[in-house]
N, C-alpha and C positions, 0 to 999 in steps of 0.2 A: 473526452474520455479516452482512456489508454486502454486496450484489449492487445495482448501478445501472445502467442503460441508461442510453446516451448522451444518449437527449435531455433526461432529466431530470438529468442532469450539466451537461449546459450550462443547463438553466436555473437550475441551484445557480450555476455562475458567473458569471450575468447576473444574479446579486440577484432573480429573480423568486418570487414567494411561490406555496405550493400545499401541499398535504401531503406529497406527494415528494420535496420539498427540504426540509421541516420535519423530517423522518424521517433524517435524515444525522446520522451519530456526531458528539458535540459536540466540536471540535476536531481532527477527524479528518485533514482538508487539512493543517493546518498541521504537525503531527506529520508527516504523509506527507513533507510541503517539508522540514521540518529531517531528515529520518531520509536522503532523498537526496540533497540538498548535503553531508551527513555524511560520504557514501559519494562524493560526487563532490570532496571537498576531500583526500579521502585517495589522490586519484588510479586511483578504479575506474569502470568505467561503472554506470550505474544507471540501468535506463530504465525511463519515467513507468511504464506497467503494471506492471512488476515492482514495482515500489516502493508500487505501491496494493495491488496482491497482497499482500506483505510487512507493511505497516504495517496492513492487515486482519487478518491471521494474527496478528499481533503484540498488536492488540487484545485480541482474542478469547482468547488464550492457545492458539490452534488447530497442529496439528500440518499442515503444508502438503507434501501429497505431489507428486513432482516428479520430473521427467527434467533439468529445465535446471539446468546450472551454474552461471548467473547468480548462482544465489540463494545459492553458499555464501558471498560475500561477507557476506550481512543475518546468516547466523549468527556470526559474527566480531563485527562492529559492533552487534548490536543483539540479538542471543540468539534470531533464529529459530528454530524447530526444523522439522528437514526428514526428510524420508524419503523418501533419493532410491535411485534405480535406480544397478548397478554402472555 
């Protein structure tokens, strides 16, 4: 599982080196980008957190439990699996 704080988020996007930013799934970002343009080219919203939620869960093979609807779109496009509330 990937968990990041902000500030070492931004300094993944600032090119800056440290172990923090070394420690980030190889490819991770970019998988995130194409997995939400995917979802935003087929005319759904997909916003940034949800979509780093999703393409984490999706790494992982991880089953992501949930109240938001958002997310049944990622199971459609991309084979989330969810376990949500009625």
């Amino acid at each position: 599982m990937l968990c990041i704080d902000t500030s070492s988020f931004i300094a993944y996007l600032q090119g800056d080196k440290g172990k923090d930013v070394e420690l980030i799934t190889e490819g991770y970002w970019e998988r995130t980008g194409l997995l939400r343009a995917k979802i935003l080219q087929q005319g759904y919203k997909a916003r940034l957190a949800d979509t780093l939620i999703a393409q984490n869960c999706l790494d992982h093979h991880a089953l992501l439990i949930t109240r938001d609807k958002d997310f049944k779109i990622y199971t459609e496009i991309a084979g989330l699996r969810l376990a949500q509330a009625p």
